[in-house]
OpenMM code with the backbone's topology and positions (N, CA, C; nanometers):
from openmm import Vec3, app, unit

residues = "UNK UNK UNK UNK UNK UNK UNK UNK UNK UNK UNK UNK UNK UNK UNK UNK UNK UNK UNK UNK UNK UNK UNK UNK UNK UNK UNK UNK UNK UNK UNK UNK UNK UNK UNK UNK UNK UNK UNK UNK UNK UNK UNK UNK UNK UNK UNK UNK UNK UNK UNK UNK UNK UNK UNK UNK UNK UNK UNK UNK UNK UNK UNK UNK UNK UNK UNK UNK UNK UNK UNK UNK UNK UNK UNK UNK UNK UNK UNK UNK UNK UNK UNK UNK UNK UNK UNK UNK UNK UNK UNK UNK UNK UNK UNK UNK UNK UNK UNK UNK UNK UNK UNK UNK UNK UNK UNK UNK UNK UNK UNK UNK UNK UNK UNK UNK UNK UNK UNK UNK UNK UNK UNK UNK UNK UNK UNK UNK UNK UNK UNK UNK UNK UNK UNK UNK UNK UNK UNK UNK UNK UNK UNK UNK UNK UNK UNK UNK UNK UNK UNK UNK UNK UNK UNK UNK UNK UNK UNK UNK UNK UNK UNK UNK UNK UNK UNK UNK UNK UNK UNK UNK UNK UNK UNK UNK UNK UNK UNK".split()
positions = [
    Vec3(11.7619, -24.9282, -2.0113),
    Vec3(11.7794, -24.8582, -1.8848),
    Vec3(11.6702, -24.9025, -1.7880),
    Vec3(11.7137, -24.9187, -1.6750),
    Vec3(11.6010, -24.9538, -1.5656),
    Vec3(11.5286, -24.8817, -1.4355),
    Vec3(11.4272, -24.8624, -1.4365),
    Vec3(11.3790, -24.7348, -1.3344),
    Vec3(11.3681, -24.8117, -1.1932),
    Vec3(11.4377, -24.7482, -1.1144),
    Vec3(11.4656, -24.7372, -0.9796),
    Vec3(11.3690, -24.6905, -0.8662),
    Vec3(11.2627, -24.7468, -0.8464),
    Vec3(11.1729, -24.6559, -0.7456),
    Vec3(11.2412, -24.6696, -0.5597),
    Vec3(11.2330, -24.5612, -0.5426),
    Vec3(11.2859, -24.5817, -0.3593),
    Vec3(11.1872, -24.4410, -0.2992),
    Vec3(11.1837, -24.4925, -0.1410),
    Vec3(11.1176, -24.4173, -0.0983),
    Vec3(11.0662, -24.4947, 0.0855),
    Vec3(11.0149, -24.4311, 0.1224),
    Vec3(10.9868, -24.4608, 0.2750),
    Vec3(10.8498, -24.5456, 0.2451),
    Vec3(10.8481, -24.6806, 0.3279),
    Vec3(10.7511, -24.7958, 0.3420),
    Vec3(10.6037, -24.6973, 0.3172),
    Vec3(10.4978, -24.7283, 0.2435),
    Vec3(10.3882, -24.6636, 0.2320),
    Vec3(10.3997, -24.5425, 0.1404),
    Vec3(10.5097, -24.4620, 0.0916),
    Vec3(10.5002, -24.4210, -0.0260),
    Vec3(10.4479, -24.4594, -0.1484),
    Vec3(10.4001, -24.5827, -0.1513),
    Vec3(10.3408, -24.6274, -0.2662),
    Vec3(10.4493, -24.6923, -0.4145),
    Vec3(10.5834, -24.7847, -0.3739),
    Vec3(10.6530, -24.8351, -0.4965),
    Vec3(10.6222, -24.9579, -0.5575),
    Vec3(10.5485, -25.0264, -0.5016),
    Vec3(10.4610, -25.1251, -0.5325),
    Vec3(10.3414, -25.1054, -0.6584),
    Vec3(10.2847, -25.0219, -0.5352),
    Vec3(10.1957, -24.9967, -0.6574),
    Vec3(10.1881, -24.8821, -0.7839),
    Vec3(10.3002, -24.8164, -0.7375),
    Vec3(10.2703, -24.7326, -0.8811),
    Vec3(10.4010, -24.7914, -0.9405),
    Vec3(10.4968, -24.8568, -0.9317),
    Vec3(10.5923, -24.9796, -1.0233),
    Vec3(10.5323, -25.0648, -1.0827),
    Vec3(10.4400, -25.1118, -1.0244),
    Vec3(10.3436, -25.1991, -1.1150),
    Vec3(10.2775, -25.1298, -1.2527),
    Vec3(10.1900, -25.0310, -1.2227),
    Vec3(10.1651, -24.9745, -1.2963),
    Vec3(10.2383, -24.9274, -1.3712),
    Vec3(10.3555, -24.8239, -1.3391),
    Vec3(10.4329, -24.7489, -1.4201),
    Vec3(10.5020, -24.8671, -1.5409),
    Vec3(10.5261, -24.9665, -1.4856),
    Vec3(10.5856, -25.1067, -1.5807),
    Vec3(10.5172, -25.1916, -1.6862),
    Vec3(10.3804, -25.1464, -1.6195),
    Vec3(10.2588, -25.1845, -1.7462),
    Vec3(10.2359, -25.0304, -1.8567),
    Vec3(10.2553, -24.9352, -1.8194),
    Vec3(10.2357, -24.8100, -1.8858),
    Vec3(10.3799, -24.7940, -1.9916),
    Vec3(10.5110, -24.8183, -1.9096),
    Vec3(10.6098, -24.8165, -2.0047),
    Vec3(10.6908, -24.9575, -2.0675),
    Vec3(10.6053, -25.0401, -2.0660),
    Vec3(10.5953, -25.1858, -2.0736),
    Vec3(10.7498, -25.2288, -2.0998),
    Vec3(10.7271, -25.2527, -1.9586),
    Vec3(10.8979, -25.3062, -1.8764),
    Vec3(10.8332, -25.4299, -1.7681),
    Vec3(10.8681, -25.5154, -1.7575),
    Vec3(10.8872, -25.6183, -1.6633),
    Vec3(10.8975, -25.5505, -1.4739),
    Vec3(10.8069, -25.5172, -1.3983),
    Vec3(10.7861, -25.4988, -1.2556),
    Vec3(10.8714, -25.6404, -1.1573),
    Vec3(10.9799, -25.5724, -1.1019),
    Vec3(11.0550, -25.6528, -0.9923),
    Vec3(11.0088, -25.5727, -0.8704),
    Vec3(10.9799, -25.6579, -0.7766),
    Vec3(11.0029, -25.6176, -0.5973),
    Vec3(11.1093, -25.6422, -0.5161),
    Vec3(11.1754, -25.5549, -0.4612),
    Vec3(11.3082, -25.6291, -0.4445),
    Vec3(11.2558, -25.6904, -0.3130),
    Vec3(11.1912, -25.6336, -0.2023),
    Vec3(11.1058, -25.6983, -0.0810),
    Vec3(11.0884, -25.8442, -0.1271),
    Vec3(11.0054, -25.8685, -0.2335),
    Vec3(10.9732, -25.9923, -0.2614),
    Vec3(11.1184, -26.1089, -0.2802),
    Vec3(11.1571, -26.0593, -0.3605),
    Vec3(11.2963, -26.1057, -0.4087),
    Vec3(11.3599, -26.1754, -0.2666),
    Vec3(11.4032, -26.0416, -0.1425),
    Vec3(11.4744, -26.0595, -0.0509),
    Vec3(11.3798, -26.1758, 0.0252),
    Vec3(11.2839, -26.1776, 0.0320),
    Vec3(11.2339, -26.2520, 0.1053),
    Vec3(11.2519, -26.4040, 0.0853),
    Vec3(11.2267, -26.4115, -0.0620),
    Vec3(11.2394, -26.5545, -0.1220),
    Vec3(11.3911, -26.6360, -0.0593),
    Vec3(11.5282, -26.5075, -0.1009),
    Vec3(11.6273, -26.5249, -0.0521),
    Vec3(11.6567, -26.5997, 0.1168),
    Vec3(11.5477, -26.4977, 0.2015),
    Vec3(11.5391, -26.5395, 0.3340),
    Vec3(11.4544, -26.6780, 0.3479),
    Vec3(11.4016, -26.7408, 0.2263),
    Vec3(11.2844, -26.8789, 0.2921),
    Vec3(11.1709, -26.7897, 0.3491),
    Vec3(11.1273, -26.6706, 0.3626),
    Vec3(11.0060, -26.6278, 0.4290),
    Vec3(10.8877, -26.5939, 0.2681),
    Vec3(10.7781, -26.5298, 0.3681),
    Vec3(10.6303, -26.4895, 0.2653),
    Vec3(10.7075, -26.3808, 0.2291),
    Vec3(10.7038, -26.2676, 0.3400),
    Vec3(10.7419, -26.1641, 0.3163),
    Vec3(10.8447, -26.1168, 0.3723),
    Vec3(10.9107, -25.9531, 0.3283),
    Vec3(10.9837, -25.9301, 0.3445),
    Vec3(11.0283, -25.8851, 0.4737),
    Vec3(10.8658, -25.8581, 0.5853),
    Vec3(10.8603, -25.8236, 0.6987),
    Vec3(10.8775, -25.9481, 0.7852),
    Vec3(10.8645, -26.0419, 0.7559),
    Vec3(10.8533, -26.2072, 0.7844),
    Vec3(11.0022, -26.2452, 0.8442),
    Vec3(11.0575, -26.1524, 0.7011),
    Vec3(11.2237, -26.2479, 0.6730),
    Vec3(11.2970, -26.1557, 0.7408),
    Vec3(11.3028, -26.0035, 0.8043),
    Vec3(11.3374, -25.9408, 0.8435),
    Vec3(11.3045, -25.9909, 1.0501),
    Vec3(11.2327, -25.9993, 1.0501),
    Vec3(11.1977, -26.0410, 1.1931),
    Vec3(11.3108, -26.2389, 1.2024),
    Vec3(11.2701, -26.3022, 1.1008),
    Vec3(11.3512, -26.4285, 1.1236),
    Vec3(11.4805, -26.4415, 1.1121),
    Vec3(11.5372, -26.3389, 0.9985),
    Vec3(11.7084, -26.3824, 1.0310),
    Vec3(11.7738, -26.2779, 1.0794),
    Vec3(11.7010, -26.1356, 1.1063),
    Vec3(11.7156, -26.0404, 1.1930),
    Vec3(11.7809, -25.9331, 1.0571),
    Vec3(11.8246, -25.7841, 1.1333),
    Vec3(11.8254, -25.6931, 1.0019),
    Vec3(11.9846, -25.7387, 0.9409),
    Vec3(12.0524, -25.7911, 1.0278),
    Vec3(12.2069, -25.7622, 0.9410),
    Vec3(12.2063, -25.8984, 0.8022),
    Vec3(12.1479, -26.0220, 0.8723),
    Vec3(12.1390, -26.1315, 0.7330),
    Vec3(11.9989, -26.0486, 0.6415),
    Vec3(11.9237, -25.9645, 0.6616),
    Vec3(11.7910, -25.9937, 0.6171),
    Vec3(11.8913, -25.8620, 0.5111),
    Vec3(11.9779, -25.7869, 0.5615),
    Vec3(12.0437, -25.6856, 0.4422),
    Vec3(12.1727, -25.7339, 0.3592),
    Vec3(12.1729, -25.8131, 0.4305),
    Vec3(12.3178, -25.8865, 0.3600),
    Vec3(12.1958, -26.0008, 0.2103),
    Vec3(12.1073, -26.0643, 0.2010),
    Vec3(11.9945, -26.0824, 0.1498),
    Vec3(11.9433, -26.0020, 0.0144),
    Vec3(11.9434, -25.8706, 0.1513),
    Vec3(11.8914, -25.7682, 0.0222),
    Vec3(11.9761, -25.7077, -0.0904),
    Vec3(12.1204, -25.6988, -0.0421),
    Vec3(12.1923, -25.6717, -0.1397),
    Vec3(12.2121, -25.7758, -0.2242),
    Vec3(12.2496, -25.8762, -0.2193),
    Vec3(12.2664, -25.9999, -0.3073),
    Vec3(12.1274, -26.0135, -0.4300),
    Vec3(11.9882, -25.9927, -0.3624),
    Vec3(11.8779, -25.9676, -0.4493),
    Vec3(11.8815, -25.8330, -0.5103),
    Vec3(11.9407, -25.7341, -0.4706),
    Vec3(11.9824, -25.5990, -0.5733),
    Vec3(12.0692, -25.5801, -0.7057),
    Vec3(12.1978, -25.7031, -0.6557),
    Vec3(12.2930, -25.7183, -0.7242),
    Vec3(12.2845, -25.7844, -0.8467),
    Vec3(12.1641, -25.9524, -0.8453),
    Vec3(12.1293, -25.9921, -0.8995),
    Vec3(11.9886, -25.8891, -0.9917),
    Vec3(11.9182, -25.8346, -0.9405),
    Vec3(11.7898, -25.7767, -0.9811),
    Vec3(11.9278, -25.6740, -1.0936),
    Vec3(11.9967, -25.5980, -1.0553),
    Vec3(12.0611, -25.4875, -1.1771),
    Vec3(12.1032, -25.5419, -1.2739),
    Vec3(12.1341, -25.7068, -1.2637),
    Vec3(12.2188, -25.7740, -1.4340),
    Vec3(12.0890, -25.7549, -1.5222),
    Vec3(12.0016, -25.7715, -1.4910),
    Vec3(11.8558, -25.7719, -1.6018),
    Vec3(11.8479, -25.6525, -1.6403),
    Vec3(11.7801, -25.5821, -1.7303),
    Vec3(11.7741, -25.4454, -1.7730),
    Vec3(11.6109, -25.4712, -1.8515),
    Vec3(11.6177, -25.3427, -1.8666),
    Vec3(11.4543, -25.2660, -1.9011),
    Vec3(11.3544, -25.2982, -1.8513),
    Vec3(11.3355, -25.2868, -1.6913),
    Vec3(11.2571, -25.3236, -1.5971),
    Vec3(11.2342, -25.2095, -1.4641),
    Vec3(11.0892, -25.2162, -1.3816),
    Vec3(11.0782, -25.1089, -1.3133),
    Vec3(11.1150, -25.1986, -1.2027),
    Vec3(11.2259, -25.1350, -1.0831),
    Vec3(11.2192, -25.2366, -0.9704),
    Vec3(11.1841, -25.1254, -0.8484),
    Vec3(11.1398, -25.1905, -0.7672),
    Vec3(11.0988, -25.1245, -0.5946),
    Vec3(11.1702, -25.1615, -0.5782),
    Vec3(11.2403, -25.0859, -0.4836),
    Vec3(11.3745, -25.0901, -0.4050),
    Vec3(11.2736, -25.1144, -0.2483),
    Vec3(11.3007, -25.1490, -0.1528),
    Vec3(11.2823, -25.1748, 0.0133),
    Vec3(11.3089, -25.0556, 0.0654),
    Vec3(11.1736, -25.0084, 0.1458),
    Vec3(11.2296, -24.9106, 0.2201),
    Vec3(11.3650, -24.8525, 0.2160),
    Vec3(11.4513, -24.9368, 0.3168),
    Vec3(11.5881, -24.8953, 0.3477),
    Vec3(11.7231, -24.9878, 0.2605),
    Vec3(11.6667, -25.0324, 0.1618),
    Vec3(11.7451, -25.0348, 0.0583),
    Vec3(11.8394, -24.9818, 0.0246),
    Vec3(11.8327, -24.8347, -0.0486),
    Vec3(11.9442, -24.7943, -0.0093),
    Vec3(12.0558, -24.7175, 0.0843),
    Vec3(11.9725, -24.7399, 0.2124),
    Vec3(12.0824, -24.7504, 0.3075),
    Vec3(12.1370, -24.8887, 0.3397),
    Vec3(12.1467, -24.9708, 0.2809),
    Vec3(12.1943, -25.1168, 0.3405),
    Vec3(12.3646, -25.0602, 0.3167),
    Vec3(12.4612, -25.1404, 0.3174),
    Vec3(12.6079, -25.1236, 0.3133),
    Vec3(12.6177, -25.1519, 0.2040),
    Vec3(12.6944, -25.0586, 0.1084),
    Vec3(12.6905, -25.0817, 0.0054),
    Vec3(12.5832, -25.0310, -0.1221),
    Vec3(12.4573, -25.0152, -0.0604),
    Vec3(12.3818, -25.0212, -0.1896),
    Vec3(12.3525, -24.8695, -0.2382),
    Vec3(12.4403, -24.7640, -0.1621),
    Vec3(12.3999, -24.6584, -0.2610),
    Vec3(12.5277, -24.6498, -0.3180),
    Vec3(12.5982, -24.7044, -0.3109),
    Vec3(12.7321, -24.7412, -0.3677),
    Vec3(12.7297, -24.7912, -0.5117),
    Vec3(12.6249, -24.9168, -0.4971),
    Vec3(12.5866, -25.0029, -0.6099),
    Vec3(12.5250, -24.9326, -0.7206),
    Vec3(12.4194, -24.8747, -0.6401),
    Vec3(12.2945, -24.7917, -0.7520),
    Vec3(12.3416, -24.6711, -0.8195),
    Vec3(12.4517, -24.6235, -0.7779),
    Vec3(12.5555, -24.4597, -0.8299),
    Vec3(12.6056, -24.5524, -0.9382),
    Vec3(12.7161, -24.6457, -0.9192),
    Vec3(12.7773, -24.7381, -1.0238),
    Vec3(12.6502, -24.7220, -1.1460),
    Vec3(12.5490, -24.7738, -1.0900),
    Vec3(12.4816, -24.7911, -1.2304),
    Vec3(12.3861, -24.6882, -1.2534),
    Vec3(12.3861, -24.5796, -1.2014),
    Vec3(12.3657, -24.4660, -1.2445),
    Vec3(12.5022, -24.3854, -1.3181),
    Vec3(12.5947, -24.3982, -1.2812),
    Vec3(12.7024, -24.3580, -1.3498),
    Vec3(12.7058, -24.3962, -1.4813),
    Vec3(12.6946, -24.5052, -1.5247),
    Vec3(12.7119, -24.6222, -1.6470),
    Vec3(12.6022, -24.6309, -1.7517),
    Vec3(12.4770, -24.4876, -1.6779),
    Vec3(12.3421, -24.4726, -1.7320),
    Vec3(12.2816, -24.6491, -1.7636),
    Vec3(12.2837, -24.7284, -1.7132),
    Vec3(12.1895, -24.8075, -1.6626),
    Vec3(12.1069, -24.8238, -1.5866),
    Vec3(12.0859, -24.7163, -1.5188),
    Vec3(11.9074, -24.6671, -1.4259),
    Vec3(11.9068, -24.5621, -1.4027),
    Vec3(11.7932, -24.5155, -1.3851),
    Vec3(11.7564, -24.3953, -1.3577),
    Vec3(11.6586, -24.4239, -1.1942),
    Vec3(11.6720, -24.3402, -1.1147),
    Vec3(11.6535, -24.3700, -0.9804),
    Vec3(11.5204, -24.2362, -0.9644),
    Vec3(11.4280, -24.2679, -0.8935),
    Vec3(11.2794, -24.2264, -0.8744),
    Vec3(11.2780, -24.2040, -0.7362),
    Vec3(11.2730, -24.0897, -0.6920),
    Vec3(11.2216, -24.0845, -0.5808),
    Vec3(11.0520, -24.0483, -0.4919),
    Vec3(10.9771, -24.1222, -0.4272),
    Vec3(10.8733, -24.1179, -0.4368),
    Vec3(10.8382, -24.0576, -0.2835),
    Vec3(10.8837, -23.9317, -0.2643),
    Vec3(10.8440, -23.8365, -0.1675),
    Vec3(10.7159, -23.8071, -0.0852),
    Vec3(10.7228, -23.8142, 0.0287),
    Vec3(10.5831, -23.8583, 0.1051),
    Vec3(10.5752, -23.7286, 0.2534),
    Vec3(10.5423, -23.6825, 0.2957),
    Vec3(10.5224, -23.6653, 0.4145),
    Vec3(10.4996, -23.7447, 0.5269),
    Vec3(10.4924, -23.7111, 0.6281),
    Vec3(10.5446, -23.8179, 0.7772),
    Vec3(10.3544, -23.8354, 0.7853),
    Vec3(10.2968, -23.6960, 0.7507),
    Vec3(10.1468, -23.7253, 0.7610),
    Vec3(10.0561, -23.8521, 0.6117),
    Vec3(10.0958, -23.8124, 0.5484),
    Vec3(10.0641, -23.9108, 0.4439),
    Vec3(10.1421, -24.0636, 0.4608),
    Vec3(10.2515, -24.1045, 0.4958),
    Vec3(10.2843, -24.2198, 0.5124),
    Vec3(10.2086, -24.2827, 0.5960),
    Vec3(10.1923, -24.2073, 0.7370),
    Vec3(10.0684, -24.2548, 0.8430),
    Vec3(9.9887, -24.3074, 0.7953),
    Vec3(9.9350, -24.2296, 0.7460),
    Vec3(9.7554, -24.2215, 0.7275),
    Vec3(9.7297, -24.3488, 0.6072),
    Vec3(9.9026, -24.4004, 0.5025),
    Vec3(9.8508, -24.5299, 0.4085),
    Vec3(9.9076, -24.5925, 0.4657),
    Vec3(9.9541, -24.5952, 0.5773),
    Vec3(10.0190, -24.7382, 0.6919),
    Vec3(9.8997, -24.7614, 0.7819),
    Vec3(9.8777, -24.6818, 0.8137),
    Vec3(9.7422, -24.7017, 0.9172),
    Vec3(9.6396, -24.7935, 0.8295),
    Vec3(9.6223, -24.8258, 0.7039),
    Vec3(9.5074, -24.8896, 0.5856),
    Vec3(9.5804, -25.0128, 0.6106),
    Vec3(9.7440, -25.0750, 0.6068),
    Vec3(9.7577, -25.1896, 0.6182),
    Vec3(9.7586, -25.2619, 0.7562),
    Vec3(9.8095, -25.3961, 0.6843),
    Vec3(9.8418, -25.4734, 0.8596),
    Vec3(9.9571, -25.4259, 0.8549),
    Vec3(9.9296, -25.3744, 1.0299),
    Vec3(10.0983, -25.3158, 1.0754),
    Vec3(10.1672, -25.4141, 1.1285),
    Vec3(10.0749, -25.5623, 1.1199),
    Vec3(10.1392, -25.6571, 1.1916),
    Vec3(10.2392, -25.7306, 1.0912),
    Vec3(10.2548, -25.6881, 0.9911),
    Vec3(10.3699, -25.7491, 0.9119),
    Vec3(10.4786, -25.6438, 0.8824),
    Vec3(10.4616, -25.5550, 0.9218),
    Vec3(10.5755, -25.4164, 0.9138),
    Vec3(10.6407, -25.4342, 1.0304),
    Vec3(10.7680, -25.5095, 1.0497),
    Vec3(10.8342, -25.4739, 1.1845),
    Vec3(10.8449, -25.3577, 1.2698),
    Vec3(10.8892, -25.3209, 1.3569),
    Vec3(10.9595, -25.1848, 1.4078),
    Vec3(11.0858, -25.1841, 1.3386),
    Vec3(11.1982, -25.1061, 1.3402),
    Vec3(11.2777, -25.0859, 1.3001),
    Vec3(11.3787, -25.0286, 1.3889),
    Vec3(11.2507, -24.9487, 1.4749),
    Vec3(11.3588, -24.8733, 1.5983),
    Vec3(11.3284, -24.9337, 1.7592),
    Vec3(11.2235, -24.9923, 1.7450),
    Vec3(11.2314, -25.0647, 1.8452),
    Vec3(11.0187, -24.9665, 1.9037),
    Vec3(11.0408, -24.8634, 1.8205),
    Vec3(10.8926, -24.7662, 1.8675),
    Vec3(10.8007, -24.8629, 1.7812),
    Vec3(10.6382, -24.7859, 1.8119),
    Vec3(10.5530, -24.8322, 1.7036),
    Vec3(10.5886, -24.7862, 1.5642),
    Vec3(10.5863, -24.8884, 1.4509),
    Vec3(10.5525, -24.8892, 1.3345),
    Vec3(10.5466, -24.7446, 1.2624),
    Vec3(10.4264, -24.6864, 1.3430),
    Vec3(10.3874, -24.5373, 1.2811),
    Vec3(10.4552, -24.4278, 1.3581),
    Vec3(10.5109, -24.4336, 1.4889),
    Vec3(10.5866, -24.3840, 1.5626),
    Vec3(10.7108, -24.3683, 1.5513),
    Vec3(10.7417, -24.4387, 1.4393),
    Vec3(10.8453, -24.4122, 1.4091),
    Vec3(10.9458, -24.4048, 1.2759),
    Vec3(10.7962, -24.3304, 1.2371),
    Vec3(10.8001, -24.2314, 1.0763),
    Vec3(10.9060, -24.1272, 1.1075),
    Vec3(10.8631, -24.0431, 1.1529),
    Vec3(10.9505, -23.9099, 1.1171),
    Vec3(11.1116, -23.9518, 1.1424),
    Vec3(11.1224, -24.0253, 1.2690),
    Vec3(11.2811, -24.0737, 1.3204),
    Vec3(11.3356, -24.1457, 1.1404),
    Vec3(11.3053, -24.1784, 1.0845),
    Vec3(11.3223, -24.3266, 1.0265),
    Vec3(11.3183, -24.2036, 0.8813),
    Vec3(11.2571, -24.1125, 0.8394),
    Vec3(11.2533, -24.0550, 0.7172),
    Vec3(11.3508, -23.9236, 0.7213),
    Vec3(11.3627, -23.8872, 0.8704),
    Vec3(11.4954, -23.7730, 0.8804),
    Vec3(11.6399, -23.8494, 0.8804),
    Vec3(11.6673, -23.9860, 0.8662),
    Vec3(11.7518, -24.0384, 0.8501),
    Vec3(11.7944, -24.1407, 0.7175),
    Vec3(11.6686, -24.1079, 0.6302),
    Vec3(11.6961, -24.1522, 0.5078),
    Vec3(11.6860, -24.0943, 0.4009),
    Vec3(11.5784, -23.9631, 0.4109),
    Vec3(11.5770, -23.8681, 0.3647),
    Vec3(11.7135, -23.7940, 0.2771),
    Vec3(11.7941, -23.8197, 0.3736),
    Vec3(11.9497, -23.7788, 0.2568),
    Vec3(12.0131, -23.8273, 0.1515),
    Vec3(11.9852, -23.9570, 0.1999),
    Vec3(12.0032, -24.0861, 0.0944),
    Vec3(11.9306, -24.0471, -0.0324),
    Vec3(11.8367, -24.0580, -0.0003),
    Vec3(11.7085, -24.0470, -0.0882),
    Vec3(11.7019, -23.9286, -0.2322),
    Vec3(11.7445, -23.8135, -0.1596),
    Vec3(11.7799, -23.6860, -0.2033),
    Vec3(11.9174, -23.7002, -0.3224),
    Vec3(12.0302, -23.8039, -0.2337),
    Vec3(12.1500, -23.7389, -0.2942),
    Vec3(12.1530, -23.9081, -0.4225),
    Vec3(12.0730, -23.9563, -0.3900),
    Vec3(12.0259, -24.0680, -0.4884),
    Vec3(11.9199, -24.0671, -0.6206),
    Vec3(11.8488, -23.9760, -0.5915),
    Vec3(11.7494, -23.9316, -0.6793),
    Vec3(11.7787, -23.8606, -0.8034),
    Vec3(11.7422, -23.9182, -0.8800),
    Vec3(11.7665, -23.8713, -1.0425),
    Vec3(11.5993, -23.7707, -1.0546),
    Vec3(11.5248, -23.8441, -1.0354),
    Vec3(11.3896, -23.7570, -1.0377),
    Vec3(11.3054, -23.7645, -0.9044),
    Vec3(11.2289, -23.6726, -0.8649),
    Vec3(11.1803, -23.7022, -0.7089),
    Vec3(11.0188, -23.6255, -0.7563),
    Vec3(10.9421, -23.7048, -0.6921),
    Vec3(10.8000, -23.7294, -0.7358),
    Vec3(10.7295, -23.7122, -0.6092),
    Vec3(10.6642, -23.6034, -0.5656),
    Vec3(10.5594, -23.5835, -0.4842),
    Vec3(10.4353, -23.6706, -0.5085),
    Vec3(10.4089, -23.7005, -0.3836),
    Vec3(10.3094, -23.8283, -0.3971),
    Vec3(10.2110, -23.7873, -0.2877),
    Vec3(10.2296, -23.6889, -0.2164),
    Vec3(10.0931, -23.6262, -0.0966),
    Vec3(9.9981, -23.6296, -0.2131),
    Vec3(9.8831, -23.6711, -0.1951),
    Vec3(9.7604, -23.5877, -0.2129),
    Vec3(9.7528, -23.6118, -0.3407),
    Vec3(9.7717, -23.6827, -0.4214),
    Vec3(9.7953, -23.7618, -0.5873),
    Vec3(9.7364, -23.8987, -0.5593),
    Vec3(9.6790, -23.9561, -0.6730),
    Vec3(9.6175, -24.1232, -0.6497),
    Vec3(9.7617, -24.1657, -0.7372),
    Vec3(9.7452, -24.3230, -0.7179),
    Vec3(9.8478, -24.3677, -0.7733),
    Vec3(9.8840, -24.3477, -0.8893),
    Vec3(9.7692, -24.3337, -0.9876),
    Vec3(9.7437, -24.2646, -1.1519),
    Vec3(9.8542, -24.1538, -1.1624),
    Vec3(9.8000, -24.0770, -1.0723),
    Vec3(9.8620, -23.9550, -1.1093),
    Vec3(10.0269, -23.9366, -1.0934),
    Vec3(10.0628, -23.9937, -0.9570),
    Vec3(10.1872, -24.0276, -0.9786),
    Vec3(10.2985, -24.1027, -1.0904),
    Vec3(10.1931, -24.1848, -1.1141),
    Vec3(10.2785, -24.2984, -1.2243),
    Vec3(10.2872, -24.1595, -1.3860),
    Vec3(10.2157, -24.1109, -1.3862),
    Vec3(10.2028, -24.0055, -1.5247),
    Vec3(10.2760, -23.9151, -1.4780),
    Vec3(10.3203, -23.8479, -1.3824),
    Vec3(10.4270, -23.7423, -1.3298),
    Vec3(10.5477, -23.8213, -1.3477),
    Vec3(10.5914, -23.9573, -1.3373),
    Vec3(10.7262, -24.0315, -1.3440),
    Vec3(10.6937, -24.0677, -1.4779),
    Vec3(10.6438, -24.1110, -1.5653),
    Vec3(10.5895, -24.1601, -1.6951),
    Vec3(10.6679, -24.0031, -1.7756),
    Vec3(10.6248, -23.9014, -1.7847),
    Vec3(10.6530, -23.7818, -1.8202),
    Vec3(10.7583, -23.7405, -1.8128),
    Vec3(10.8365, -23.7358, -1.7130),
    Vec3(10.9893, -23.7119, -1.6369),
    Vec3(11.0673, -23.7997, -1.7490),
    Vec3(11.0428, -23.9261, -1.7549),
    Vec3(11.1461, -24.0431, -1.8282),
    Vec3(11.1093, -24.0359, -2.0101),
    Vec3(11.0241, -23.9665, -1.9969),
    Vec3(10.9827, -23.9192, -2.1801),
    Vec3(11.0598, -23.8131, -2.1874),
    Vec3(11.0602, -23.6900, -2.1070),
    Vec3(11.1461, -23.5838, -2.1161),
    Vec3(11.3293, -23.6261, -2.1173),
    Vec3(11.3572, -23.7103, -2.0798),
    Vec3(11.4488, -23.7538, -2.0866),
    Vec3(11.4982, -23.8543, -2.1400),
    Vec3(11.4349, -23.9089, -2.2500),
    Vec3(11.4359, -23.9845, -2.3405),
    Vec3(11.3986, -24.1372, -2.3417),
    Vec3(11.3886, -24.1489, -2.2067),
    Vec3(11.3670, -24.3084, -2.1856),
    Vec3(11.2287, -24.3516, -2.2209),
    Vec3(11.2223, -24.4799, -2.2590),
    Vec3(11.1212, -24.5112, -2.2992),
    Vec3(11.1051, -24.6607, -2.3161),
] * unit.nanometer
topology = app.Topology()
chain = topology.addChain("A")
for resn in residues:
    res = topology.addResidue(resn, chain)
    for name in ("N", "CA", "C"):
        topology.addAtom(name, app.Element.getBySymbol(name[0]), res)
């Protein structure tokens, strides 16, 4: 079975997938990374600005589609992953079929700030056309549902180091047998 992390940019799926994949020793995929490779760019903010959002999601699904044939692995899903067309479509299928279990990594509009504000915002596109951080709350009241009606387990991440999160999802997938 394969764990599914999703969540709004700066929630932290990077880094506590990494970890969580060394703790339940599973193989760590990025799908950002993935899509990017797909696009010829570094990154996924790179490849999103060069072939624009409709190829850079048409991209991302093809690197989703491919990333689900592999199994017993932690993958980061992209921000808006699963809102692309199709991909909460995809990820139910294989939640249906109990081939993943889907993580949601819950943030506040104040906590996403405040670990976006630590990176370069110069590789985070806009999305809505506002600043970067300006346009948190727009961007999480519209994925937020997704997120919710996608979530097998949902993991508060305010005010937790990455440790602590990865042992709150570590715990969840023991209680439920995965391992």
């Amino acid at each position: 079975m394969n764990i599914l992390l999703m969540g709004m940019r700066g929630c932290g799926k990077s880094s506590a997938g990494t970890l969580l994949a060394t703790r339940i020793r599973r193989t760590f995929v990025d799908l950002d990374t993935m899509t990017a490779t797909r696009c010829n760019a570094p990154t996924a903010g790179q490849a999103l600005a060069l072939v624009g959002e409709a190829a850079f999601r048409a991209a991302e699904m093809e690197a989703l589609r491919v990333a689900l044939q592999s199994s017993r692995f932690v993958l980061a899903l992209g921000g808006g992953t699963p809102t692309a067309p199709g991909a909460a479509d995809l990820i139910n299928a294989q939640r249906t079929a109990a081939k993943c279990l889907v993580v949601y990594l819950r943030a506040t509009v104040s906590t996403l700030r405040e670990r976006l504000e630590k990176t370069d915002l110069k590789s985070r596109p806009s999305l809505t056309g506002k600043g970067v951080l300006q346009e948190i709350p727009e961007i999480l009241q519209q994925r937020e549902p997704v997120y919710t009606s996608l979530a097998d387990i949902t993991t508060e991440v305010d005010g937790r180091s990455v440790d602590e999160v990865v042992k709150s999802i570590a715990g969840e997938l023991k209680q439920r047998g995965v391992s």
